[in-house]
N, CA, C and O atoms as CSV, one atom per row, in Angstrom:
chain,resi,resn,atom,element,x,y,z
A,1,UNK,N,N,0.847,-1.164,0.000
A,1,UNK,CA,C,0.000,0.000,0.000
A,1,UNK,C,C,0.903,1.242,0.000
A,1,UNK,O,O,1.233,1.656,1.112
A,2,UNK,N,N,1.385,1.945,-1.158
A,2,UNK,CA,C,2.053,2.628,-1.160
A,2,UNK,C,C,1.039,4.318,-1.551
A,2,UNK,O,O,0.171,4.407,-2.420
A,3,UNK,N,N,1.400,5.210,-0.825
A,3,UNK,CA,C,0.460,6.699,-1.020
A,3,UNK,C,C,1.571,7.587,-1.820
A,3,UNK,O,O,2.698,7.640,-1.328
A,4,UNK,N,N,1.414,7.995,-2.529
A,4,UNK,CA,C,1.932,9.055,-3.716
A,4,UNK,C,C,2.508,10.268,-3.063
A,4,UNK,O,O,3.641,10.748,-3.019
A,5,UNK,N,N,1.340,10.603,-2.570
A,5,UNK,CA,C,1.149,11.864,-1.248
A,5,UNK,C,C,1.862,11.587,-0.229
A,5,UNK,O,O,2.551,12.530,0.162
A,6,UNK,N,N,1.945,10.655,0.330
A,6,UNK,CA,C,2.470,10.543,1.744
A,6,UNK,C,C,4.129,10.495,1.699
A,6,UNK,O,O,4.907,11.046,2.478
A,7,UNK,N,N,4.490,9.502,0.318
A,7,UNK,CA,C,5.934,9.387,-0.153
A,7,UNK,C,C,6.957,10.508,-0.157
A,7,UNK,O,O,8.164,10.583,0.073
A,8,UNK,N,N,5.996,11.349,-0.510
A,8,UNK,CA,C,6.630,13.139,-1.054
A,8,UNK,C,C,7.417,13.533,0.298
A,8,UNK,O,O,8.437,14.221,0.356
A,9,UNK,N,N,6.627,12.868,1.513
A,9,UNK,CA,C,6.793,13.768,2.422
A,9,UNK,C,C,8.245,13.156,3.214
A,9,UNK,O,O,8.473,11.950,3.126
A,10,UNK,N,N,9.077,13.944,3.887
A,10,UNK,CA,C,10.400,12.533,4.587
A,10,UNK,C,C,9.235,11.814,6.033
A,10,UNK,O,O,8.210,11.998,6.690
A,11,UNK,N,N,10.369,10.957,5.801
A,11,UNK,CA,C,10.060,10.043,7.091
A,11,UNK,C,C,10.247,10.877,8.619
A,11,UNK,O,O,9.602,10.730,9.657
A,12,UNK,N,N,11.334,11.753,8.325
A,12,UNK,CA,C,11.637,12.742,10.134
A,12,UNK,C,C,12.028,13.172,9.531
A,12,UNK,O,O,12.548,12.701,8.519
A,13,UNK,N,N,11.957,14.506,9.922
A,13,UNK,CA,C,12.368,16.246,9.799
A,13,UNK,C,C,13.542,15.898,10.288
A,13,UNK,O,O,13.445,15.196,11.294
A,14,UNK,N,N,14.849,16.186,9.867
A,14,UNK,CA,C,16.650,16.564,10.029
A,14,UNK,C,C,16.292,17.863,10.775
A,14,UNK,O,O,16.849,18.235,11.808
A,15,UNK,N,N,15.471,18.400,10.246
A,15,UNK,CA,C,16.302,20.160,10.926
A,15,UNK,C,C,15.274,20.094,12.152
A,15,UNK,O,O,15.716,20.662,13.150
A,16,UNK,N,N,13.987,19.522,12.305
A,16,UNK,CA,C,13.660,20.004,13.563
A,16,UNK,C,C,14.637,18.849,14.787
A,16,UNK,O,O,15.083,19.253,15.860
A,17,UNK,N,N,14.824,16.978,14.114
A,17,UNK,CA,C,15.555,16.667,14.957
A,17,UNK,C,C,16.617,17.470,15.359
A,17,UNK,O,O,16.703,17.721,16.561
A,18,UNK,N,N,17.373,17.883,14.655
A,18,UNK,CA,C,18.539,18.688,14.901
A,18,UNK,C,C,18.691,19.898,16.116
A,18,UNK,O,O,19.658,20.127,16.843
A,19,UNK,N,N,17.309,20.605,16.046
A,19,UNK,CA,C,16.917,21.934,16.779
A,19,UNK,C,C,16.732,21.625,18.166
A,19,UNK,O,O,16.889,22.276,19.199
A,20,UNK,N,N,16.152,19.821,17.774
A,20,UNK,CA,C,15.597,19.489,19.245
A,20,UNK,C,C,16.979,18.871,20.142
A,20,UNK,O,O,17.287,19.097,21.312
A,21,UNK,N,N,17.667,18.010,19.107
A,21,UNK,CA,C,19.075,17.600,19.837
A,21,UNK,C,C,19.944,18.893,20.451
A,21,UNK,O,O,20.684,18.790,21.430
A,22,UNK,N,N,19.745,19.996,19.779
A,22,UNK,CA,C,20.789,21.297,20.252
A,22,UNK,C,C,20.278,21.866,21.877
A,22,UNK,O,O,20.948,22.098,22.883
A,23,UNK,N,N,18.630,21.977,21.581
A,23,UNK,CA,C,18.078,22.502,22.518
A,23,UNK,C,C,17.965,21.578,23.737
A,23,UNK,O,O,18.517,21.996,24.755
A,24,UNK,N,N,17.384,20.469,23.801
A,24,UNK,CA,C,17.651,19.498,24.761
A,24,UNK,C,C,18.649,18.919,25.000
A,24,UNK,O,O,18.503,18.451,26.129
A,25,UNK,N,N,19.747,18.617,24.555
A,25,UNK,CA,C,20.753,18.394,24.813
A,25,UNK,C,C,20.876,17.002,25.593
A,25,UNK,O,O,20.897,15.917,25.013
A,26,UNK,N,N,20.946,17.148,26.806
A,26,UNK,CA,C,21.344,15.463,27.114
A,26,UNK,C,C,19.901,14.641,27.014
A,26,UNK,O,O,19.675,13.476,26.686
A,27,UNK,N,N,19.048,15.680,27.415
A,27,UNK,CA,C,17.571,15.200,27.549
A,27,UNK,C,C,16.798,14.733,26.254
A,27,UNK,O,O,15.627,14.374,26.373
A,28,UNK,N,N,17.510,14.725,24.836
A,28,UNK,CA,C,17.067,14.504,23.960
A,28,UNK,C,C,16.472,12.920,23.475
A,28,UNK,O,O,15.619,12.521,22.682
A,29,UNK,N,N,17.214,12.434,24.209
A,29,UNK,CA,C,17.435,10.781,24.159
A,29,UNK,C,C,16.285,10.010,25.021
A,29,UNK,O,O,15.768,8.903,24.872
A,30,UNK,N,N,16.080,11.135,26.069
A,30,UNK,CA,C,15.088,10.532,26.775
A,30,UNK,C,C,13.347,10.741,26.511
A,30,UNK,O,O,12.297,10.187,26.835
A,31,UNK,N,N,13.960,12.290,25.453
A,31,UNK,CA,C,12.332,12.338,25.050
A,31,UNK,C,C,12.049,11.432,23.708
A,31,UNK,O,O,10.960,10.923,23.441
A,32,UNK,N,N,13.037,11.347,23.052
A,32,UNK,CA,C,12.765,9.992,22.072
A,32,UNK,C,C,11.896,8.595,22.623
A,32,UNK,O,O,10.785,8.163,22.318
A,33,UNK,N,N,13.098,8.039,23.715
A,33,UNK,CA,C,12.252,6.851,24.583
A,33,UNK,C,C,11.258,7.385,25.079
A,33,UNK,O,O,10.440,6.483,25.255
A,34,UNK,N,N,10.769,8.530,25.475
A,34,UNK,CA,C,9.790,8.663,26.255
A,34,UNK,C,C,8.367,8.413,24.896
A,34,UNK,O,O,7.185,8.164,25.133
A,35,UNK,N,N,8.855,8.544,23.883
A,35,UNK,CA,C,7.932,9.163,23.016
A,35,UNK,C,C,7.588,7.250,22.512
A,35,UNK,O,O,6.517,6.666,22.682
A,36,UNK,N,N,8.440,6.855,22.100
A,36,UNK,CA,C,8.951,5.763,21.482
A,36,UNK,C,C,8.378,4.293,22.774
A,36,UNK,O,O,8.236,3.136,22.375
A,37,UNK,N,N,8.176,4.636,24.007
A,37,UNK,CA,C,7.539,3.836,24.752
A,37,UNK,C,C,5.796,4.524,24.432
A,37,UNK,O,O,4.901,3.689,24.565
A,38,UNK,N,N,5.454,5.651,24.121
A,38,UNK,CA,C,4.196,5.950,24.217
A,38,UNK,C,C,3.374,5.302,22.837
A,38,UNK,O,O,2.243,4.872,22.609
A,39,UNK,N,N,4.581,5.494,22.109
A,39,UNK,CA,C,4.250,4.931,20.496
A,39,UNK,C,C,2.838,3.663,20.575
A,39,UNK,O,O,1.671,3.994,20.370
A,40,UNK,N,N,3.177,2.526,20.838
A,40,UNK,CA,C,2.601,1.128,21.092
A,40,UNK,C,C,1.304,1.816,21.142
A,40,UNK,O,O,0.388,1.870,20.322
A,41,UNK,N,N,1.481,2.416,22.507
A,41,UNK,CA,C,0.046,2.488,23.088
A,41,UNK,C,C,-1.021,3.285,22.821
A,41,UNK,O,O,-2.170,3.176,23.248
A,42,UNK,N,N,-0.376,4.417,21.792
A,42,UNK,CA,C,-1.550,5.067,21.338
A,42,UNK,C,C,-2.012,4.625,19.931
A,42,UNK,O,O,-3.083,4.859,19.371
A,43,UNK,N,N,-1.072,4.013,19.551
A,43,UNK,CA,C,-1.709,2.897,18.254
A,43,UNK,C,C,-2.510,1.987,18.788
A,43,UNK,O,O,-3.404,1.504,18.093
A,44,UNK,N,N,-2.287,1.498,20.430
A,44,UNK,CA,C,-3.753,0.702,20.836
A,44,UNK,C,C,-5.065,1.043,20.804
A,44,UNK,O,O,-6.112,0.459,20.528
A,45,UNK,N,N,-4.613,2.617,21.311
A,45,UNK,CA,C,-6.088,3.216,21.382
A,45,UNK,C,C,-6.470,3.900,20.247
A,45,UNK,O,O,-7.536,4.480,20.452
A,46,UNK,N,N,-6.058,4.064,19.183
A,46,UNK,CA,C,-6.356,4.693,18.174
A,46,UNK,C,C,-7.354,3.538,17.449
A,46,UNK,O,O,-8.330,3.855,16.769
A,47,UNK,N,N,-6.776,1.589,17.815
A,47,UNK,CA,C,-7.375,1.027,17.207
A,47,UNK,C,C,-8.411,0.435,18.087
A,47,UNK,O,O,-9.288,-0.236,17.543
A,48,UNK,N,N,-8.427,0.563,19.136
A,48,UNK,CA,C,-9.634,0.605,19.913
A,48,UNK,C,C,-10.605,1.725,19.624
A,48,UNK,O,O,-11.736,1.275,19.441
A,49,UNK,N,N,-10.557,2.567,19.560
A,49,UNK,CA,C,-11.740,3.470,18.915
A,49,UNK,C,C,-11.645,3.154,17.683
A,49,UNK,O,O,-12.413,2.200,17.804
A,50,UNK,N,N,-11.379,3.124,16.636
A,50,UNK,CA,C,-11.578,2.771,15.100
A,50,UNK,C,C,-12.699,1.296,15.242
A,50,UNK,O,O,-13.836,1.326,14.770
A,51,UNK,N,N,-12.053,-0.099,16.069
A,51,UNK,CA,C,-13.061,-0.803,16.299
A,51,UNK,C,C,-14.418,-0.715,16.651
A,51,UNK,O,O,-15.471,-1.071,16.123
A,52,UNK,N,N,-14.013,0.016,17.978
A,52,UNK,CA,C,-15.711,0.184,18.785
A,52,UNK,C,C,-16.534,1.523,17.931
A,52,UNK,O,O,-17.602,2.031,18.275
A,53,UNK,N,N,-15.559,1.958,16.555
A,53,UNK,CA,C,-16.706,2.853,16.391
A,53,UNK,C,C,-16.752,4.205,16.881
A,53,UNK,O,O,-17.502,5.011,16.330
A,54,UNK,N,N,-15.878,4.616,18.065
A,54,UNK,CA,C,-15.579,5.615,18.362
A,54,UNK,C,C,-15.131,6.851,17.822
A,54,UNK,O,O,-14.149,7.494,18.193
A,55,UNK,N,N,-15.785,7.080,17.081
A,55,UNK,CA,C,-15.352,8.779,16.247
A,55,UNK,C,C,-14.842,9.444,17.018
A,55,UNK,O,O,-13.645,9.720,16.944
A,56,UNK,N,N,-15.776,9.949,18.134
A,56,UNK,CA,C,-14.930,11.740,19.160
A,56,UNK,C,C,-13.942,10.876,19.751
A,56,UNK,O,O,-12.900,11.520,19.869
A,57,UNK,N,N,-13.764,9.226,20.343
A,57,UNK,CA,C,-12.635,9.007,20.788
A,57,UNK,C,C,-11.846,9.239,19.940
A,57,UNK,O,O,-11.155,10.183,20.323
A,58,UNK,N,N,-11.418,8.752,18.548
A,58,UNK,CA,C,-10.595,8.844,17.254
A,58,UNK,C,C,-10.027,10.137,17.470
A,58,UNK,O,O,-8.933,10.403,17.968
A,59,UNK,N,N,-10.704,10.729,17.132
A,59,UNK,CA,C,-10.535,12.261,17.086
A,59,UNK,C,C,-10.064,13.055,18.237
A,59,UNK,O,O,-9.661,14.201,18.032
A,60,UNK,N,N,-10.073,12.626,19.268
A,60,UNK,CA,C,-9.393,13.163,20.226
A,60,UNK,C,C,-8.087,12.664,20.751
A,60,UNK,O,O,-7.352,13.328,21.482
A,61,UNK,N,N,-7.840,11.423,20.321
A,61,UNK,CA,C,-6.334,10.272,20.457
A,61,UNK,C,C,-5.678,10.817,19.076
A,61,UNK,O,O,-4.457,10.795,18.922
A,62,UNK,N,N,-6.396,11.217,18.266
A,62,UNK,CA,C,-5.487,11.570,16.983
A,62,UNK,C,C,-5.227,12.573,17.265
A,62,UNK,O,O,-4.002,12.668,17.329
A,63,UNK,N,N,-5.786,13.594,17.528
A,63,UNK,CA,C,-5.522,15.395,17.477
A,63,UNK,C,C,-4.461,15.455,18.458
A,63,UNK,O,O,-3.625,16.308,18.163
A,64,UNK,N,N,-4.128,14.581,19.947
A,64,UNK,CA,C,-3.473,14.555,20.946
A,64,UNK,C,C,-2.004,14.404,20.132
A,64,UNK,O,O,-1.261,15.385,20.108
A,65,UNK,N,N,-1.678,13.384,19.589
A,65,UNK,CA,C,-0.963,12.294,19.195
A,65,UNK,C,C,-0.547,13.116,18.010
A,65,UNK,O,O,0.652,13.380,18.100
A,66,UNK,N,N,-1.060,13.579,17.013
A,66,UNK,CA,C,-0.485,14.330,16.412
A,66,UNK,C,C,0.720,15.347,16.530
A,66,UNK,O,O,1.788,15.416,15.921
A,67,UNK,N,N,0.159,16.112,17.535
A,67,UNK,CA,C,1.526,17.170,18.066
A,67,UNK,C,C,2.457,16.442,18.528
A,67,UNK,O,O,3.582,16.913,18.692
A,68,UNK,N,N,2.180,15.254,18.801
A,68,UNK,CA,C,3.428,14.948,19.750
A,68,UNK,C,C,4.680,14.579,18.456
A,68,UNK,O,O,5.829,15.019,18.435
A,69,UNK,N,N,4.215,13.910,17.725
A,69,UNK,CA,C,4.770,12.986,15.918
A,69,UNK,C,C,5.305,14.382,15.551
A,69,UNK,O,O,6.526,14.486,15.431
A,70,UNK,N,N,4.504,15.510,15.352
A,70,UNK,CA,C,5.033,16.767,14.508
A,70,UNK,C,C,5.919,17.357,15.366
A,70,UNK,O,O,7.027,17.626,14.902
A,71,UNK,N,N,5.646,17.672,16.734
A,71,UNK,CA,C,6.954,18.031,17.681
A,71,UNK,C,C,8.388,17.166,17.446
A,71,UNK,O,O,9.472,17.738,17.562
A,72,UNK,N,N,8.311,16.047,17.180
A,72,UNK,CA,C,9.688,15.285,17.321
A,72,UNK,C,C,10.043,14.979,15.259
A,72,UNK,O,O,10.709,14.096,14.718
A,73,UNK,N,N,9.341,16.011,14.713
A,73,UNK,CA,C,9.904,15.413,13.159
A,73,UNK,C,C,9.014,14.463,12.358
A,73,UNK,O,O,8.661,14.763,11.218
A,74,UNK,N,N,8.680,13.417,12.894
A,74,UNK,CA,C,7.897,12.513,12.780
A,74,UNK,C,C,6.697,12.913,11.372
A,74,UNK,O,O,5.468,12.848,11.389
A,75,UNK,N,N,7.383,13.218,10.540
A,75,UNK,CA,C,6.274,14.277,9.371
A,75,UNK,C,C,5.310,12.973,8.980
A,75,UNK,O,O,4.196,12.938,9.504
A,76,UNK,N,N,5.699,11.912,8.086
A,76,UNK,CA,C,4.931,11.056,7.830
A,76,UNK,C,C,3.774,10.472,8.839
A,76,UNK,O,O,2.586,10.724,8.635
A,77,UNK,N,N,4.110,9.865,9.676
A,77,UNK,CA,C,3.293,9.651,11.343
A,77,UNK,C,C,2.452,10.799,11.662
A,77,UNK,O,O,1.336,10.542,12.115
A,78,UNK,N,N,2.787,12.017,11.507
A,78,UNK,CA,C,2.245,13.159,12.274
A,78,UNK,C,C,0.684,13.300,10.560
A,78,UNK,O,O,-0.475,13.680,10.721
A,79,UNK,N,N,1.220,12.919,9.417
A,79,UNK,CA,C,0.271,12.844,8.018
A,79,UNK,C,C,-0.953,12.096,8.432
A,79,UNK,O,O,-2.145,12.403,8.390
A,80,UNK,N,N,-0.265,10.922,8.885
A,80,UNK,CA,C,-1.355,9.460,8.671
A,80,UNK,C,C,-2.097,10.107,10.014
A,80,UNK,O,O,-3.171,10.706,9.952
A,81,UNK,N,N,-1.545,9.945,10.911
A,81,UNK,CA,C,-2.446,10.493,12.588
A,81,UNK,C,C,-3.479,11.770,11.834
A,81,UNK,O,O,-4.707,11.810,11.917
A,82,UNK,N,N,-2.725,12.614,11.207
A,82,UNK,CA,C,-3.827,13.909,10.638
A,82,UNK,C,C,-5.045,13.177,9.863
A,82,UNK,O,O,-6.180,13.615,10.048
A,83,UNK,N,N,-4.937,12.586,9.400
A,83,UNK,CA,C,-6.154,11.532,8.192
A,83,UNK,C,C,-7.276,11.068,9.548
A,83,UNK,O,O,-8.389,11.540,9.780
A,84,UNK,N,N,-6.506,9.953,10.326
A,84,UNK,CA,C,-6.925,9.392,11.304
A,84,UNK,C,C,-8.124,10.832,12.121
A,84,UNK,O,O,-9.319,10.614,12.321
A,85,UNK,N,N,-7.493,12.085,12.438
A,85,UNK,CA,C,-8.202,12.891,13.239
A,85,UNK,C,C,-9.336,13.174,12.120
A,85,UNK,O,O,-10.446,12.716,12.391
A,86,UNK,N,N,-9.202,13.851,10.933
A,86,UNK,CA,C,-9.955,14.037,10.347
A,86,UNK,C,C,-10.781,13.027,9.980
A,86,UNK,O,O,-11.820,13.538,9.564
A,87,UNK,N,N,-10.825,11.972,9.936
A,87,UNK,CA,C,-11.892,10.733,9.754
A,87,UNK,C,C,-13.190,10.852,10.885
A,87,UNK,O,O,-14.411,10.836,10.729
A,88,UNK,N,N,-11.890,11.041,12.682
A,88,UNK,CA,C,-12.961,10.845,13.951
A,88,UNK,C,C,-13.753,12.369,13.724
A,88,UNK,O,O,-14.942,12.444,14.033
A,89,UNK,N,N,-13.105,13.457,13.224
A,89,UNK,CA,C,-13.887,14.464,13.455
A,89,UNK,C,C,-15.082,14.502,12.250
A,89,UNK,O,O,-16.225,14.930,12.408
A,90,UNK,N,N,-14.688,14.115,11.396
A,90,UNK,CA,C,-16.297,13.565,10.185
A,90,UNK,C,C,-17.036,12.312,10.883
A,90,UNK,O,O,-18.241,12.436,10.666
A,91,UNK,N,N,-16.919,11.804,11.215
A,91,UNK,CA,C,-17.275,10.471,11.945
A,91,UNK,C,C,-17.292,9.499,10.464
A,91,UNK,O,O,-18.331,9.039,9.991
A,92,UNK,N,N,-16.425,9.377,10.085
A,92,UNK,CA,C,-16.346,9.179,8.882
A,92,UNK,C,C,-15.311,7.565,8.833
A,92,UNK,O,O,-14.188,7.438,8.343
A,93,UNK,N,N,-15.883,6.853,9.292
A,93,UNK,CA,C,-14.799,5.731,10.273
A,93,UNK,C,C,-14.157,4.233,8.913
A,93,UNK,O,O,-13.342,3.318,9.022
A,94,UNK,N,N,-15.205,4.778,7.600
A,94,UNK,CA,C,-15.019,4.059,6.883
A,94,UNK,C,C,-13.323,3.827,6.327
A,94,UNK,O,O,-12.686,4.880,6.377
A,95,UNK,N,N,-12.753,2.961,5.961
A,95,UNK,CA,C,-11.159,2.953,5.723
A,95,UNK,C,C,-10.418,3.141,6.826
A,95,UNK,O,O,-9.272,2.709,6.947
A,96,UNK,N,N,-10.956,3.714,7.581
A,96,UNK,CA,C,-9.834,3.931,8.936
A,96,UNK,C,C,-9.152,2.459,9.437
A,96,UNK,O,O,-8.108,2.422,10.088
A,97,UNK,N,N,-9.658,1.654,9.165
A,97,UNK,CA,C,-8.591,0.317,9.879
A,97,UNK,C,C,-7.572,-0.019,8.676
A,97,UNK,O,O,-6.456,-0.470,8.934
A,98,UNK,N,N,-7.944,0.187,7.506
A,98,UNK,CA,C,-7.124,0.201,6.856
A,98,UNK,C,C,-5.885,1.855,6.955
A,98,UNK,O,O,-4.664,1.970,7.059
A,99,UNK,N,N,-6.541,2.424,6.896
A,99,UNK,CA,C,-5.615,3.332,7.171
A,99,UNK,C,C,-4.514,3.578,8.569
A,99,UNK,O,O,-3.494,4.266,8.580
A,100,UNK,N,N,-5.130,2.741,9.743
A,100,UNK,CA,C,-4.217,2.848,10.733
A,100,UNK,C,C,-3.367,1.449,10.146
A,100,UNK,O,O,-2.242,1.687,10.584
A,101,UNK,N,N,-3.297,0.574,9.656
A,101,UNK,CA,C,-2.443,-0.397,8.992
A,101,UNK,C,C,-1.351,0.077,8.409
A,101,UNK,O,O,-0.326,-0.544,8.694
A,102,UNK,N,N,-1.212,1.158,7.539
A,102,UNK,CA,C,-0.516,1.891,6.903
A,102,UNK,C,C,0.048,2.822,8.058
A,102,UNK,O,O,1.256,3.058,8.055
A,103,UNK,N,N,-0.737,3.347,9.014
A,103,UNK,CA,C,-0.368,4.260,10.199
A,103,UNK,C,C,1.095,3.343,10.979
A,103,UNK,O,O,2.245,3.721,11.202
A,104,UNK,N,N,0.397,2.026,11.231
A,104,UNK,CA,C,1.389,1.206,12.028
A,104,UNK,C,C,2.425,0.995,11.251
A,104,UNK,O,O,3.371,1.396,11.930
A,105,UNK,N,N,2.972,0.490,9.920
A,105,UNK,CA,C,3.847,0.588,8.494
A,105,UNK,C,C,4.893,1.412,8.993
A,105,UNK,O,O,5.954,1.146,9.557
A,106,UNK,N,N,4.193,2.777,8.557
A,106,UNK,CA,C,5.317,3.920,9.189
A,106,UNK,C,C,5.256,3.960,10.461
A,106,UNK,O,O,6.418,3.602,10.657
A,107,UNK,N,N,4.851,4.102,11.458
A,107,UNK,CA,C,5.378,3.967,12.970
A,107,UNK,C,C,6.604,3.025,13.593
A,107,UNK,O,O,7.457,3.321,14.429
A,108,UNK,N,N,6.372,1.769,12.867
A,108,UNK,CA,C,7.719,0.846,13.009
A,108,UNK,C,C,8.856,1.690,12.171
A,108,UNK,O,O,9.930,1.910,12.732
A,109,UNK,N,N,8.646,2.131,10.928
A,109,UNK,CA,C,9.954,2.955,9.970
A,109,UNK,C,C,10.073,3.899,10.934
A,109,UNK,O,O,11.227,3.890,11.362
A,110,UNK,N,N,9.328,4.789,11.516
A,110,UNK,CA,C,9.704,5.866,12.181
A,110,UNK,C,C,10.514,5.251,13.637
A,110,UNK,O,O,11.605,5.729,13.948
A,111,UNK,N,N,9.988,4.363,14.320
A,111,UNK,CA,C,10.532,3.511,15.034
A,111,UNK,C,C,12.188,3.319,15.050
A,111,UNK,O,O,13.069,3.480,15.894
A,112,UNK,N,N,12.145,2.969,13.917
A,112,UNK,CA,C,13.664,2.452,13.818
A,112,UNK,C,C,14.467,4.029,13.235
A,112,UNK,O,O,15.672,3.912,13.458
A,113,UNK,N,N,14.245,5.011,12.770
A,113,UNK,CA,C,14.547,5.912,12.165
A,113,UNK,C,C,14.925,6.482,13.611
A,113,UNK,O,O,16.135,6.439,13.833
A,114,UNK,N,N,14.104,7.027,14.683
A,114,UNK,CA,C,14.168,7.541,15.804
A,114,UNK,C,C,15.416,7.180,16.698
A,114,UNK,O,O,16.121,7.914,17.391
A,115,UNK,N,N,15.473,5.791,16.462
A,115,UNK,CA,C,15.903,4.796,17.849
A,115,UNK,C,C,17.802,5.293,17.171
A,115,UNK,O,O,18.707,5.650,17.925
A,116,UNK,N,N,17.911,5.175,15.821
A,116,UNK,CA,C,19.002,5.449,15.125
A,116,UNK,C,C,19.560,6.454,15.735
A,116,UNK,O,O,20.574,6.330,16.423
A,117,UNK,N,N,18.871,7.691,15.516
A,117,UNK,CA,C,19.029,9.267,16.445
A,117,UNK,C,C,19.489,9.345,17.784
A,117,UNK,O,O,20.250,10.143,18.331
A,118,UNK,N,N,18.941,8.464,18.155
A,118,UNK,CA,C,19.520,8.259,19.663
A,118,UNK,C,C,20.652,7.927,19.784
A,118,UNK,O,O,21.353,8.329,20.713
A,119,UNK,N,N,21.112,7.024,18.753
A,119,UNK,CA,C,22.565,6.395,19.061
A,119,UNK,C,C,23.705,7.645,18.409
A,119,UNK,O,O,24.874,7.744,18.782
A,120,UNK,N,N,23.025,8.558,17.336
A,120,UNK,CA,C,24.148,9.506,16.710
A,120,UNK,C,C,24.040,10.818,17.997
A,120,UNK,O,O,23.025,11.214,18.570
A,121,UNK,N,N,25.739,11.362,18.202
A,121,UNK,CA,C,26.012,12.044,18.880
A,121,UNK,C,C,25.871,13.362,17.943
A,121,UNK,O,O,25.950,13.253,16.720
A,122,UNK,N,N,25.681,14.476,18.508
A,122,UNK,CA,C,25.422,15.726,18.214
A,122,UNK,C,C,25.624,16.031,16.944
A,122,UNK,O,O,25.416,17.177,16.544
């Protein structure tokens, strides 16, 4: 399942990682893991509301979850989560399990893209 649109975009922002490694400094590593342990679990609940049907839940785990993907670079992740919000806020729930499939796709790439960052020094 490859998106045309979504391809265009990088996998993580270089210059905001970069801004964030300068500015946080030792603490950078820990907001990765911090982010990177939260990862799992809001893909649980994103697919727990997509199941039960939950639109305003959708929409409120996506809109959350979003800033956090666009705060750390995360451009692709921070795309698919934007689709995801806009689906719960139409209540529009059709494709959404397919679309968090593709959500989870890139979350593991971003996954491993992130975890990389951690190991490169300044």
């Amino acid at each position: 399942m490859s998106d045309p649109q979504l391809n265009l975009l990088p996998l993580l922002d270089d210059e905001i990682i970069a801004e964030l490694r300068e500015v946080m400094e030792d603490e950078f590593t820990d907001l990765i893991r911090s982010f990177l342990n939260e990862l799992p679990v809001q893909m649980e609940n994103l697919q727990t509301a997509i199941v039960e049907g939950a639109a305003p839940d959708l929409y409120r785990i996506a809109h959350k979850f979003k800033s956090s993907c666009g705060s750390l670079g995360a451009v692709q992740l921070a795309e698919l989560i934007r689709r995801l919000e806009q689906a719960g806020r139409e209540n529009a729930l059709d494709g959404t399990a397919a679309l968090l499939m593709e959500t989870r796709s890139v979350a593991q790439a971003t996954t491993v893209g992130l975890t990389a960052e951690m190991g490169r020094t300044g």
